[in-house]
C-alpha positions as CSV (number, residue, x, y, z in Angstrom):
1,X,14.5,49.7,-86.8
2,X,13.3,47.1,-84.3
3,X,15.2,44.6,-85.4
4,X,18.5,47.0,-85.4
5,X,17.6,47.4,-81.8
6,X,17.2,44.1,-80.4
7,X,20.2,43.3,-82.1
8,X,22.3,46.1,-80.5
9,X,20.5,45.1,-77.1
10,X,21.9,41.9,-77.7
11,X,25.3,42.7,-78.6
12,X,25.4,45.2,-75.5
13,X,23.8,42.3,-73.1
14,X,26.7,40.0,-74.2
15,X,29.0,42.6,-74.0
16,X,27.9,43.1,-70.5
17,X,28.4,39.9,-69.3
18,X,31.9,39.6,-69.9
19,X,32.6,43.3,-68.3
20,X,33.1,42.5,-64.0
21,X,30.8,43.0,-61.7
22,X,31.3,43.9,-57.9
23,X,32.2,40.3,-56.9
24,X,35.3,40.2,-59.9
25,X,36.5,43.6,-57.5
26,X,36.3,41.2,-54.5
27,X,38.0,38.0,-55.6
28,X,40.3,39.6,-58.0
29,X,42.8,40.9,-55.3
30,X,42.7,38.2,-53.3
31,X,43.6,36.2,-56.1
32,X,46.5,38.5,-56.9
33,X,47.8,38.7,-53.5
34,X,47.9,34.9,-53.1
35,X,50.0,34.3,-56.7
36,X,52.2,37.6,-55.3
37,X,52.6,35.7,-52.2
38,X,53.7,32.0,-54.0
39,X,55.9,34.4,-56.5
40,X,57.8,35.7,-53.3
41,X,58.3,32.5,-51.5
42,X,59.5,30.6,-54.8
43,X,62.1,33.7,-55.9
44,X,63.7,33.2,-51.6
45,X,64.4,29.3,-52.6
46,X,66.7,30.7,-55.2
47,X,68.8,32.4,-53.2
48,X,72.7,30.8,-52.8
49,X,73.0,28.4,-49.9
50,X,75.5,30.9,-47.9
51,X,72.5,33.3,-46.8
52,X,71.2,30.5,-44.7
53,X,74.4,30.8,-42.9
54,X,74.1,34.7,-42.5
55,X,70.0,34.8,-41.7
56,X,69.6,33.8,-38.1
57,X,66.4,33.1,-36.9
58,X,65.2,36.0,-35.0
59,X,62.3,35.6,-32.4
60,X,61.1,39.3,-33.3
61,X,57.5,38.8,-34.1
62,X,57.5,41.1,-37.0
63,X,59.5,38.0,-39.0
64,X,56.5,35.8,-37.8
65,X,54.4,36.6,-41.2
66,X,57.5,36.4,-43.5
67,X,58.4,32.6,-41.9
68,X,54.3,31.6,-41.7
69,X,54.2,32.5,-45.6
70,X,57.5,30.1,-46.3
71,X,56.2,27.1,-44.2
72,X,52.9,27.2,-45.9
73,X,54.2,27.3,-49.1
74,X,56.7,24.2,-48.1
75,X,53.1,22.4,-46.6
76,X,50.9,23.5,-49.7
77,X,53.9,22.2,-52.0
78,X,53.8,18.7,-49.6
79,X,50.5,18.5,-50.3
80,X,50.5,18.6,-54.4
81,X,53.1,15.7,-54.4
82,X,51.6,14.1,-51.9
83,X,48.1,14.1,-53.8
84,X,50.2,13.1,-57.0
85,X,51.4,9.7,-55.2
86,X,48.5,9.1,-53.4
87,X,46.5,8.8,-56.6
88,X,49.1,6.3,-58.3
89,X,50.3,4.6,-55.9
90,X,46.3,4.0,-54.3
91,X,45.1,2.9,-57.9
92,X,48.2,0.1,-58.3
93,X,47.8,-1.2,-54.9
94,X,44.2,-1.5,-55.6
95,X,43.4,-2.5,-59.1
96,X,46.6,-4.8,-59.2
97,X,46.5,-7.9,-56.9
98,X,49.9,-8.8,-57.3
99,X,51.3,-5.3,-56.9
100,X,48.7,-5.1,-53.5
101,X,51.2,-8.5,-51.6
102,X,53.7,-5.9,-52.2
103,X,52.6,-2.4,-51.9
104,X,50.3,-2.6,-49.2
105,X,53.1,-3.7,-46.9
106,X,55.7,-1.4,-48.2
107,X,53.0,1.6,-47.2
108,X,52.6,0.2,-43.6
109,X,56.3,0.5,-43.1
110,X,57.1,3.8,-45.1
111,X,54.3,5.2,-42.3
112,X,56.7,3.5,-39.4
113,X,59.5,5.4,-40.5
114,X,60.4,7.9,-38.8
115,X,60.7,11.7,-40.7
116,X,64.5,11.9,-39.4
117,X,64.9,8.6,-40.6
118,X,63.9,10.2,-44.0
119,X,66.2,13.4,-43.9
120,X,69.1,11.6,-42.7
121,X,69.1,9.7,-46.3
122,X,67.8,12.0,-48.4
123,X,69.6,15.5,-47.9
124,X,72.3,14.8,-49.6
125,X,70.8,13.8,-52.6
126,X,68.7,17.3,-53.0
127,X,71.0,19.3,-51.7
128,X,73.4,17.5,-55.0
129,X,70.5,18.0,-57.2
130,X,70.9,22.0,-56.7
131,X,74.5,22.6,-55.5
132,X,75.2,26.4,-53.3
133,X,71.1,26.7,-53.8
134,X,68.4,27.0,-51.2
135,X,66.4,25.0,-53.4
136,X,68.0,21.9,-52.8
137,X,67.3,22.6,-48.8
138,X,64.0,23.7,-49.5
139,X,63.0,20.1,-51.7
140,X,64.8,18.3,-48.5
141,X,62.3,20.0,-46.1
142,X,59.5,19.0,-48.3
143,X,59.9,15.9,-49.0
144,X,60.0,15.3,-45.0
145,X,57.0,17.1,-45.4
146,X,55.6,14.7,-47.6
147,X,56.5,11.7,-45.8
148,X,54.1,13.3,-42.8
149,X,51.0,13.7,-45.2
150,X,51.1,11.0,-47.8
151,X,50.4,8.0,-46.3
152,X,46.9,8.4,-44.4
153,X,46.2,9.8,-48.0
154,X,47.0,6.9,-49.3
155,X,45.5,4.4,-46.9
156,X,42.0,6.5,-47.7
157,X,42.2,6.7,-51.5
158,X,43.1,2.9,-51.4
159,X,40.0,2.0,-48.8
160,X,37.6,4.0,-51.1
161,X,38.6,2.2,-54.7
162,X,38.5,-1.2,-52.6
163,X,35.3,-0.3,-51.6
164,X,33.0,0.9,-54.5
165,X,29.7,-0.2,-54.4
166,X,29.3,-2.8,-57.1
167,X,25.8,-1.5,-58.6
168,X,28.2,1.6,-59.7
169,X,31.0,-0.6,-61.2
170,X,28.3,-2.4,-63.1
171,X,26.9,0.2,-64.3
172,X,30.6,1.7,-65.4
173,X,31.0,-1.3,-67.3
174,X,27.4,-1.2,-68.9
175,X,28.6,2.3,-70.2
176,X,32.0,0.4,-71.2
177,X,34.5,3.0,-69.9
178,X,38.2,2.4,-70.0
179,X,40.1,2.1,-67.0
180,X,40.7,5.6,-67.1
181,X,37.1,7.1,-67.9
182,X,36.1,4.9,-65.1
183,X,39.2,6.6,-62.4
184,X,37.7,9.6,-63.2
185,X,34.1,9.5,-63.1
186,X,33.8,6.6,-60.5
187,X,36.6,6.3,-58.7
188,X,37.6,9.6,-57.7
189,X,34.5,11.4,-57.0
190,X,33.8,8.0,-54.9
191,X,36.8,9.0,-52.8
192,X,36.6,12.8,-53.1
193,X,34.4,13.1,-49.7
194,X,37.1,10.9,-47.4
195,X,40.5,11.8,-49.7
196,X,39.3,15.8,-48.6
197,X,39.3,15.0,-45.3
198,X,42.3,13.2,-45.0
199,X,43.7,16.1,-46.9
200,X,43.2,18.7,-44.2
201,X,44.0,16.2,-41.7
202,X,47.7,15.4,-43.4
203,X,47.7,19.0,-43.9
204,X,47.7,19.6,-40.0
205,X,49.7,16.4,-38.8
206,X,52.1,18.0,-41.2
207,X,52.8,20.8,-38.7
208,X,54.1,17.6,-36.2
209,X,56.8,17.7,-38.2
210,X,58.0,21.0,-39.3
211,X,60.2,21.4,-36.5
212,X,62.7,18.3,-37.7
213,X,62.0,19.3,-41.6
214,X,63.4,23.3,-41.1
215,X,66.0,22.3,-38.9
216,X,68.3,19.8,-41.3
217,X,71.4,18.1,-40.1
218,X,73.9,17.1,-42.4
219,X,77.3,16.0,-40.8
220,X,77.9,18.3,-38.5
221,X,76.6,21.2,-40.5
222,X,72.9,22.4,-39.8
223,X,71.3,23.5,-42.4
224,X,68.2,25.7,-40.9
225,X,65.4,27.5,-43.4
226,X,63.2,30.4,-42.2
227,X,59.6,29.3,-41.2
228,X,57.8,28.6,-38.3
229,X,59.3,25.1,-37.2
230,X,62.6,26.9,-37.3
231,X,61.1,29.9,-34.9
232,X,59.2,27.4,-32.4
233,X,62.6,25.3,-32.2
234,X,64.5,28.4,-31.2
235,X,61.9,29.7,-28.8
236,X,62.1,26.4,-27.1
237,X,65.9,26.3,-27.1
238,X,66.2,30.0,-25.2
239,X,63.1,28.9,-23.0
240,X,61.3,31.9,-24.7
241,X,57.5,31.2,-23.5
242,X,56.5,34.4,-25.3
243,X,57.7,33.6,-28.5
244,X,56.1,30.1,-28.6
245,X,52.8,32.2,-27.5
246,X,53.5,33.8,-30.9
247,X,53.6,30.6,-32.9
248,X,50.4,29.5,-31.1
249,X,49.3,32.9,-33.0
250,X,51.0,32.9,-35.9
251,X,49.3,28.8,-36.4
252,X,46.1,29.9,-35.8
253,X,46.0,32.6,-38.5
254,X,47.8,30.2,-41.0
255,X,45.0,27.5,-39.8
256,X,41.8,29.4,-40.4
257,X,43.4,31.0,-43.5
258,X,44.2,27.7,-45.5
259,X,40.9,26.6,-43.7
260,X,38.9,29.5,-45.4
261,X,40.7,29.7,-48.7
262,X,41.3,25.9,-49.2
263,X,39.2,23.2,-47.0
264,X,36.2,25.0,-46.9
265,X,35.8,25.4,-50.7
266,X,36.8,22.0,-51.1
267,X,34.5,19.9,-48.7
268,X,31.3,22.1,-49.8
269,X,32.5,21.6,-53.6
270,X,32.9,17.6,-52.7
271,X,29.1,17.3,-51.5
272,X,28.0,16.7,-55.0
273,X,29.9,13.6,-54.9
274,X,28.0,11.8,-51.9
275,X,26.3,8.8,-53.0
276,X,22.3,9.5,-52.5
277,X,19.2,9.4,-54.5
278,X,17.9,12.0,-52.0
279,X,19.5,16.0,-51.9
280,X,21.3,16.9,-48.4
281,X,19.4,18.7,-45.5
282,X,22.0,20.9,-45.1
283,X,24.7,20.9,-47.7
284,X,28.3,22.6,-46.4
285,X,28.7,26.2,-47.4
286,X,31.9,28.0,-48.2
287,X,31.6,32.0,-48.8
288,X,35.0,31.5,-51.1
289,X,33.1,29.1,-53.4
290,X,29.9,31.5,-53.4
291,X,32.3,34.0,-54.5
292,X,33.7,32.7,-57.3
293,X,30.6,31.4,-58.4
294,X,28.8,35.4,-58.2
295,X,31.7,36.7,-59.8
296,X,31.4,37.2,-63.8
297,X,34.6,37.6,-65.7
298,X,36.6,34.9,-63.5
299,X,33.7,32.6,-64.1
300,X,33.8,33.1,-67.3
301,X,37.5,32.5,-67.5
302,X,37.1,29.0,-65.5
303,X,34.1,27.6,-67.0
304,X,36.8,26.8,-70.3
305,X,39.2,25.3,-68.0
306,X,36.6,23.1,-66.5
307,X,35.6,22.3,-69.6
308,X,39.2,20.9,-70.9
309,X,39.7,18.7,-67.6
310,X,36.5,17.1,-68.6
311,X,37.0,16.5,-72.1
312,X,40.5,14.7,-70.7
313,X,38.7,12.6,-68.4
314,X,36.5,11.4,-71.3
315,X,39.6,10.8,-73.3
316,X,38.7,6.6,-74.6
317,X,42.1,6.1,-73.3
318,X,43.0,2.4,-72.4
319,X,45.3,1.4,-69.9
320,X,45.8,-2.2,-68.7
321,X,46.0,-2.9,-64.9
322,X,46.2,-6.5,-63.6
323,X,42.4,-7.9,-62.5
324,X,41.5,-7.9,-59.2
325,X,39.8,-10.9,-59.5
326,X,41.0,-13.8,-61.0
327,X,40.0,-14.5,-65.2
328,X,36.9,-17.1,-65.4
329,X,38.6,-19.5,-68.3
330,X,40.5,-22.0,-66.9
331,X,43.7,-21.6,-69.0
332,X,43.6,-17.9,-68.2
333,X,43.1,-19.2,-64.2
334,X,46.3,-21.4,-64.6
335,X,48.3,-18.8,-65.9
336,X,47.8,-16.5,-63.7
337,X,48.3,-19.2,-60.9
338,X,51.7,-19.7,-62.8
339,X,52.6,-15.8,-62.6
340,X,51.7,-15.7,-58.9
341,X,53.9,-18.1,-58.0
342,X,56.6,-16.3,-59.8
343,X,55.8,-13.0,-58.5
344,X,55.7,-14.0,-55.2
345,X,59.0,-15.9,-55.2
346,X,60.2,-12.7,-56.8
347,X,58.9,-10.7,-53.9
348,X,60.3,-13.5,-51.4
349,X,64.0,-13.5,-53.0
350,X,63.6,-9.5,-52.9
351,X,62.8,-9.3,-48.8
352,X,65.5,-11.7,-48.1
353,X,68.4,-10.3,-49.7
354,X,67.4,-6.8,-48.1
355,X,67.0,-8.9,-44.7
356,X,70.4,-10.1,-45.1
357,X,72.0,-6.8,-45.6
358,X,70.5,-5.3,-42.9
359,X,71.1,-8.0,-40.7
360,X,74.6,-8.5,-42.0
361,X,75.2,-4.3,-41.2
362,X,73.1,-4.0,-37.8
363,X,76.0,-7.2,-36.7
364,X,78.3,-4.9,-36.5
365,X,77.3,-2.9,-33.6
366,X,74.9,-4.8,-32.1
367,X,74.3,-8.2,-29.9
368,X,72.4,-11.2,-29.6
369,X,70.8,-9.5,-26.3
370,X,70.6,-6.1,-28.0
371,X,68.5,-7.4,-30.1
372,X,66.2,-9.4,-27.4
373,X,66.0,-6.2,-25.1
374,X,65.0,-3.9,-28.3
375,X,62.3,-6.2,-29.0
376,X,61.0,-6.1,-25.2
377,X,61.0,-2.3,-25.5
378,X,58.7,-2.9,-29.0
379,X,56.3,-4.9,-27.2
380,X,56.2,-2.0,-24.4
381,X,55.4,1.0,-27.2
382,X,52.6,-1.6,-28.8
383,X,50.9,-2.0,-25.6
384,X,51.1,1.7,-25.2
385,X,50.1,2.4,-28.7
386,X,46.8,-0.4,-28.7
387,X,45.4,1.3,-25.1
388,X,45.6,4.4,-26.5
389,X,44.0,3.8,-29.9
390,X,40.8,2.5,-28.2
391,X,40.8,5.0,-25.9
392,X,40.6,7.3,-28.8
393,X,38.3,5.6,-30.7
394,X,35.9,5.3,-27.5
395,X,36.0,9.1,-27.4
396,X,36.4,9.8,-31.2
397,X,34.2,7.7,-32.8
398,X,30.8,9.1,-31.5
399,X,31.8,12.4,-31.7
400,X,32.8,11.9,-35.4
401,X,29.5,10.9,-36.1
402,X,27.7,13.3,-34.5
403,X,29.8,16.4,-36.4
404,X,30.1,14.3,-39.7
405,X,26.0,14.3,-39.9
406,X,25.4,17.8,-39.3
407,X,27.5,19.7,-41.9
408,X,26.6,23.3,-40.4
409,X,28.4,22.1,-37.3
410,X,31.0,20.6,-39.0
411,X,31.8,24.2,-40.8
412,X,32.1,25.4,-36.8
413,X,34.5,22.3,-35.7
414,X,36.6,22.1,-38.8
415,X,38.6,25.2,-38.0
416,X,39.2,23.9,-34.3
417,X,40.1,19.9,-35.0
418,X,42.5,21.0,-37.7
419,X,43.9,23.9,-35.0
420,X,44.4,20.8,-32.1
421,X,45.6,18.4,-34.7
422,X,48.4,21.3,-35.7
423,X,49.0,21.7,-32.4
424,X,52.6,20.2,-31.9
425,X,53.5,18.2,-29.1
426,X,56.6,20.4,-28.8
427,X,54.4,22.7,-27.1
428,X,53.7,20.7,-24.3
429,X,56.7,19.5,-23.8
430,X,57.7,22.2,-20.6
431,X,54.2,21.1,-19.1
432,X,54.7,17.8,-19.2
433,X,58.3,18.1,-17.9
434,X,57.9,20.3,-15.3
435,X,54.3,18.2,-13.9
436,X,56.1,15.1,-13.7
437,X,59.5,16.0,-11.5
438,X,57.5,18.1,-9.3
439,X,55.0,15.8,-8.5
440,X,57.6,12.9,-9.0
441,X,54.9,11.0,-12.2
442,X,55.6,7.8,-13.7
443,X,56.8,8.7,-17.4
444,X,55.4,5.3,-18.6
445,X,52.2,6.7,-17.6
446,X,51.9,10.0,-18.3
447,X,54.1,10.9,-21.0
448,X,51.5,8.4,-23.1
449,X,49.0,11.4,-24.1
450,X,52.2,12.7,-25.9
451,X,52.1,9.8,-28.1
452,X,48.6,9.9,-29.2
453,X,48.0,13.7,-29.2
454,X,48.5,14.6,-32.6
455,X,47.4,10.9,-34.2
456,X,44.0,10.6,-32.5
457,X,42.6,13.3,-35.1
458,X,43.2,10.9,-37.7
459,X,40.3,8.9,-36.2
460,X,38.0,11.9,-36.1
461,X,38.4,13.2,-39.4
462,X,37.4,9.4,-41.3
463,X,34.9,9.0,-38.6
464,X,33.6,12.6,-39.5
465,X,35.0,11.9,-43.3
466,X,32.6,8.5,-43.3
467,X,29.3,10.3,-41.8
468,X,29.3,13.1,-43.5
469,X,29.4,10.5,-47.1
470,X,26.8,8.5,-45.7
471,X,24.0,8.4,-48.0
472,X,21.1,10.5,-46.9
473,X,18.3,8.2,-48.0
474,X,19.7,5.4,-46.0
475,X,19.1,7.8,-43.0
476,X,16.2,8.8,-44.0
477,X,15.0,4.9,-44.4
478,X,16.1,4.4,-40.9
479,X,14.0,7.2,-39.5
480,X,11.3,5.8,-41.4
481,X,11.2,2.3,-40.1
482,X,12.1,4.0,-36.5
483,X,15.4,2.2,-36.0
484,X,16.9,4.3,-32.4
485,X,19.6,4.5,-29.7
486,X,21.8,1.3,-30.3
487,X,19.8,-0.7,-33.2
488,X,21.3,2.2,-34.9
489,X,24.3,2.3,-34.3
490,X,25.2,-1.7,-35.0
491,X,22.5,-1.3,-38.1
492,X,23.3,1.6,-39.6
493,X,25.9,3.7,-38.7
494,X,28.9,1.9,-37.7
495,X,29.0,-0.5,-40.5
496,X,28.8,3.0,-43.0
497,X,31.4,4.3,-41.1
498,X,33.3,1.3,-40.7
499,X,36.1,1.0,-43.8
500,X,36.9,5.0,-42.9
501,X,37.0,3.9,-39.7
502,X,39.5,1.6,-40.4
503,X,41.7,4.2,-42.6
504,X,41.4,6.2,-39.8
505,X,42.6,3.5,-37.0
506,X,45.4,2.1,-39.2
507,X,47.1,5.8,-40.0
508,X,46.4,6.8,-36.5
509,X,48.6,3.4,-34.8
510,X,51.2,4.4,-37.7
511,X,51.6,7.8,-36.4
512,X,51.5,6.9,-33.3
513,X,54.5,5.0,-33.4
514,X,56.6,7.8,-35.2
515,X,55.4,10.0,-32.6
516,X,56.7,7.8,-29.9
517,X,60.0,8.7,-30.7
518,X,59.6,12.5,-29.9
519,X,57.0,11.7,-26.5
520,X,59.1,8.5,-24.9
521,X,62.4,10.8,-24.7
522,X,61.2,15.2,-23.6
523,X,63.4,17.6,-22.6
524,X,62.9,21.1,-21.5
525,X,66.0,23.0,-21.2
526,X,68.9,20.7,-19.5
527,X,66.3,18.5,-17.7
528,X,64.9,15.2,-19.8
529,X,61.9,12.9,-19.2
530,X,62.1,9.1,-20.4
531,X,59.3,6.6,-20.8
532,X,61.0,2.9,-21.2
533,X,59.8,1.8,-25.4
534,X,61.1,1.6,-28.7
535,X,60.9,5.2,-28.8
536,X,62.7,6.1,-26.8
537,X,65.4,4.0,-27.7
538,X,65.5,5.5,-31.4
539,X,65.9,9.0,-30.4
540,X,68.9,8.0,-27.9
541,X,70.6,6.4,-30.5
542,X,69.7,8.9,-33.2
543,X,71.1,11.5,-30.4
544,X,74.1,9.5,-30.4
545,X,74.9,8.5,-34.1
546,X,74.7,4.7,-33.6
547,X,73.1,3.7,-37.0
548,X,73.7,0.0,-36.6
549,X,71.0,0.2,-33.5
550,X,69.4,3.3,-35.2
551,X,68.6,0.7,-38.3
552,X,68.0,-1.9,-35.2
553,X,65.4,0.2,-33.8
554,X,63.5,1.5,-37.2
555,X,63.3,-2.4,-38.6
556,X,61.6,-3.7,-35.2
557,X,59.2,-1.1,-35.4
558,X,58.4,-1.7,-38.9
559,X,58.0,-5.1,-38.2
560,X,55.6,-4.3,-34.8
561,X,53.7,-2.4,-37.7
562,X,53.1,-4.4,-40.1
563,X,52.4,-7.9,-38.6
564,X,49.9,-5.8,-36.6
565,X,48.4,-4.1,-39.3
566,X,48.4,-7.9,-41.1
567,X,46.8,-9.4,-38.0
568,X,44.2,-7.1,-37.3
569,X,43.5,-4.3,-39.8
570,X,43.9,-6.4,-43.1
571,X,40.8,-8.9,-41.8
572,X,39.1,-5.6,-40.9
573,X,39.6,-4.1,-44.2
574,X,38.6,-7.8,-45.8
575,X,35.5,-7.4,-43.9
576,X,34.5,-4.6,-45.0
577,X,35.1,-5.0,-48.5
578,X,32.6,-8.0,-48.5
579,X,30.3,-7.0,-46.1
580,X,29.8,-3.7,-45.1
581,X,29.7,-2.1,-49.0
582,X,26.8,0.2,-49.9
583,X,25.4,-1.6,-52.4
C-alpha cells in the first residue's frame, strides 16, 4: 500500500508539472496576440498591388496602431535578414584574409550608399519577383530597411571575431573543435554582448529611414505602403504639426514595446556571455525573461527546442575557411604567396573594369570641372563629418562608460537612447528651417547637428556595448591596486572599450555621410535650406533625375569613405587586434 502510494504521488507530481500555472495564463496571451499580430500584417502583403492605389494615407489617429503594427513588422523582418548577413558575411571577412582585401572595402562603401540609391535599383526587381502583389512593394521597403541596419551589425560582429582573446582560441583548439563548433561556442557568444547592442541600435537608425522606404518611386508612379514613414511624410507635406505629435506618440509606444518584449530579454539573456572569472554586481534584469522562466508548460515546451539548437551547434561538422595567418611550411608559405598575387590581380582587373564603366557612363553628362567642383564639395562634408565625430565622441564616450558599467542604469537609459536614436531628423526639419531665415543662420553651420543627430548613437551604444562586456575581475583588479581618475581611464578602460569604440566611430562617419544628403538640402513647406557639401549635391540631382552626376556624387563619396576608413580606422582596428586584446 505504501509503495502504491508514493507511486501514484509520483505520477500525480509529474503530472502536475506539465499542467500551467498562473505565469502560462500570463505569457500565454501575450504570446498569442503577438503571432495574431505577425499573421495579420503578413495576410495585408498579399493583397493585389491596386489597393495601394485606392488606400490613401489618412492622418486620422485611429489608423496610427494599424500603420505602427505594418512598419514594425517591415523593421523586425529587416532585422532577421540583416542578422542572417551579418553572421556570413562577418565570419568570411574575418576568417578569410584574402576575402577581407575585398570585403572589408565593399562594406565601407555599401554603408556610403545612400538608401534611395538602393530603391532606385532594386524596385523593379521585387516588384517583378511578385507581379500585381503588395509583396513585391513590401520586400522593396525592406530591403531599404536592411540596407539601414546591416552594416554597423556587420562592422561589430566582424571587430568581435578579429578580436577573441587568444587564451580562448587556444583553448578551442585544445578541445579540437571544427570551424563550426568553434562559431558557435566561441565566436558568437564572444560577440553576443556588442552584436545585441548594435542590434537595438540598427533597429532605431532604422526608423531614419522609413520615410524614403514607404514612400517608393518608380518612374513616375509612387508606390506608397501604410506605416508610419508613410503617415509622418504626409503630415509634413500638409504642415500638420498635430499629426507628427502623433508619430512622436505612436514611436514611443512602438519603442518601449520592442524594448520590453525584445532588447530587454536579450541583453539580460546575453550577460552569461561576458568574459569574467568573477559573477556581475548587478546583472541586467528583464521581467519578460523572468516570465518565461516562472512559467511551466511553455518552459517545458522550450527546454526541447534549446536542446535541438545545441545538439546542432555540436554537430563535428567541418568547413574549410582560408587561414588568417599564413601556413608555417615553406612550400605551403610560397603557395599561398602565389595565390595572393593572383587574387589580388583578380581583385585589381575586377575594380578597373567597373571604374571604366562608370567613368565611361558619368562622361556623358558630366565635365572635367564637374568633376573638380564635386570633389571640393566632398572635402567640405568630410570636414563636416570629422568635427562632428569628435564632438560626439567627447560627449559620448564617457557617458557610454559610465551607463555601460552600471547595468540597472542602463535598464533606465536604454528605452530613452533607442527613443532619440529613432527620432528622425524629419522632425526637426520646420525648426531648423524656420530658426535659420528668421534669424538669418549660416546653413554650413547650423544645419551640421542634422548630420550627426541620428549617427552619434552609434558611438554610445559600442561605448555602452564595450563597458557593459568588460570583464568584472579586471575592474575589480583595478579597485584593488587603487588605479583612479585618469590612470584609469588610459589603463583600463579606454583600451577595453577601444575596438567597440572603433565599430562605433566607423558606422557612425558612414551614417553620417548618408545622412548628409537629407540635413545639407531641408525644406519645410515651399521654403528650402542648403548647406554647400556633397550632400547636398546628391539630393539636387536625385531631385532632378541627373544619374550621370547622381552616380558622380555616390562614387566620390564612397571614395571619401573608404580611403578615410583605410587611413585612419583600419590602423585603429590593427591596433587593437594586437594590442589592446583581453588576453
Amino acid at each position: 500500500m505504501e509503495f502504491g502510494f508514493n507511486l501514484n504521488r509520483t505520477a500525480n507530481a509529474s503530472a502536475w508539472r506539465v499542467l500551467p500555472n498562473r505565469w502560462d495564463f500570463v505569457a500565454f496571451p501575450l504570446i498569442i496576440c503577438l503571432i495574431a499580430m505577425a499573421a495579420i500584417g503578413f495576410h495585408q502583403t498579399l493583397a493585389p498591388m491596386s489597393t495601394l492605389k485606392t488606400q490613401v494615407i489618412s492622418l486620422d489617429p485611429r489608423m496610427l496602431p494599424e500603420y505602427a503594427l505594418r512598419t514594425t513588422l517591415r523593421m523586425l523582418a529587416a532585422m532577421v535578414a540583416s542578422l542572417v548577413f551579418t553572421l556570413v558575411y562577418g565570419t568570411l571577412a574575418a576568417k578569410s584574409r584574402r576575402a577581407e582585401k575585398v570585403l572589408v572595402p565593399i562594406l565601407d562603401i555599401l554603408q556610403s550608399v545612400p538608401v534611395l540609391g538602393y530603391i532606385s535599383f532594386t524596385v523593379t526587381f521585387f516588384l517583378a519577383l511578385f507581379p500585381g502583389r503588395v509583396l513585391g512593394a513590401e520586400l522593396a521597403a525592406i530591403f531599404a530597411i536592411f540596407t539601414s541596419q546591416a552594416w554597423n551589425m556587420t562592422f561589430s560582429f566582424y571587430q568581435s571575431l578579429r578580436t577573441v582573446p587568444r587564451d580562448l582560441d587556444e583553448v578551442s583548439k585544445g578541445f579540437h573543435l571544427t570551424a563550426w563548433q568553434r562559431f558557435w561556442k566561441l565566436d558568437v557568444p564572444f560577440s553576443m554582448p556588442g552584436l545585441i547592442w548594435n542590434m537595438m541600435m540598427s533597429m532605431s537608425g532604422g526608423w531614419f529611414f522609413v520615410v524614403a522606404s514607404e514612400a517608393i518611386t518608380v518612374g513616375n508612379n509612387t508606390i506608397t505602403l501604410p506605416g508610419i514613414g508613410a503617415y509622418l511624410a504626409q503630415a509634413i507635406s500638409d504642415k500638420n504639426l498635430g499629426a507628427v505629435g502623433w508619430v512622436i506618440l505612436a514611436m514611443t509606444v512602438v519603442i518601449i514595446a520592442y524594448d520590453q518584449l525584445l532588447f530587454r530579454p536579450l541583453v539580460a539573456w546575453a550577460d552569461k556571455f561576458r568574459m569574467e572569472t568573477t559573477s556581475s554586481g548587478n546583472a541586467p534584469e528583464s521581467w519578460l525573461l523572468d516570465l518565461v522562466r516562472r512559467t511551466r508548460l511553455i518552459h517545458r515546451l522550450l527546454v526541447p527546442m534549446g536542446m535541438v539548437l545545441a545538439a546542432l551547434a555540436r554537430i563535428p561538422v567541418r568547413v574549410q575557411l582560408p587561414k588568417a595567418m599564413p601556413a608555417v611550411s615553406t612550400k605551403r608559405s610560397k603557395a599561398s604567396a602565389v595565390g595572393d598575387v593572383i587574387w589580388g590581380v583578380l581583385v585589381i582587373a575586377l575594380t578597373v573594369y567597373v571604374v571604366w564603366r562608370v567613368v565611361a557612363y558619368v562622361r556623358t553628362g558630366v565635365t572635367l570641372d564637374e568633376v573638380g567642383h564635386v570633389f571640393v564639395l566632398g572635402l567640405i562634408t568630410l570636414l563636416r563629418v570629422m568635427l562632428l565625430i569628435a564632438i560626439a565622441s567627447v560627449i559620448w564616450v564617457p557617458i557610454g562608460v559610465l551607463i555601460g558599467l552600471r547595468p540597472a542604469l542602463a535598464e533606465k537609459i536604454q528605452p530613452l537612447a533607442q527613443f532619440l536614436a529613432a527620432f528622425p531628423a524629419n522632425l526637426l526639419f520646420p525648426v531648423f528651417v524656420v530658426v535659420i531665415v528668421r534669424y538669418h543662420l549660416n546653413p554650413d553651420i547650423w544645419l551640421s547637428p542634422l548630420i550627426v543627430l541620428g549617427t552619434q548613437w552609434y558611438i554610445l551604444f559600442n561605448v555602452i556595448a564595450g563597458a557593459s562586456a568588460y570583464p568584472n575581475d579586471y575592474r575589480e583588479a583595478a579597485t584593488n591596486f587603487r588605479i583612479r581618475g585618469w590612470q584609469w581611464w588610459r589603463q583600463i578602460m579606454l583600451p577595453g572599450i577601444f575596438p567597440y569604440y572603433v565599430t562605433g566611430a566607423i558606422t557612425a562617419s558612414g551614417g553620417a555621410w548618408n545622412a548628409s544628403i537629407v540635413s545639407e538640402l531641408v525644406q519645410w513647406g515651399d521654403t528650402k535650406v542648403e548647406a554647400h557639401g556633397l550632400g547636398a549635391y546628391i539630393a539636387q540631382t536625385t531631385a532632378a533625375g541627373d544619374f550621370p552626376k547622381i552616380i558622380l556624387g555616390i562614387a566620390v563619396m564612397s571614395l571619401f569613405v573608404t580611403l578615410f576608413n583605410r587611413t585612419l580606422w583600419r590602423p585603429l582596428y590593427a591596433y587593437a587586434e594586437s594590442k589592446l586584446r583581453l588576453d
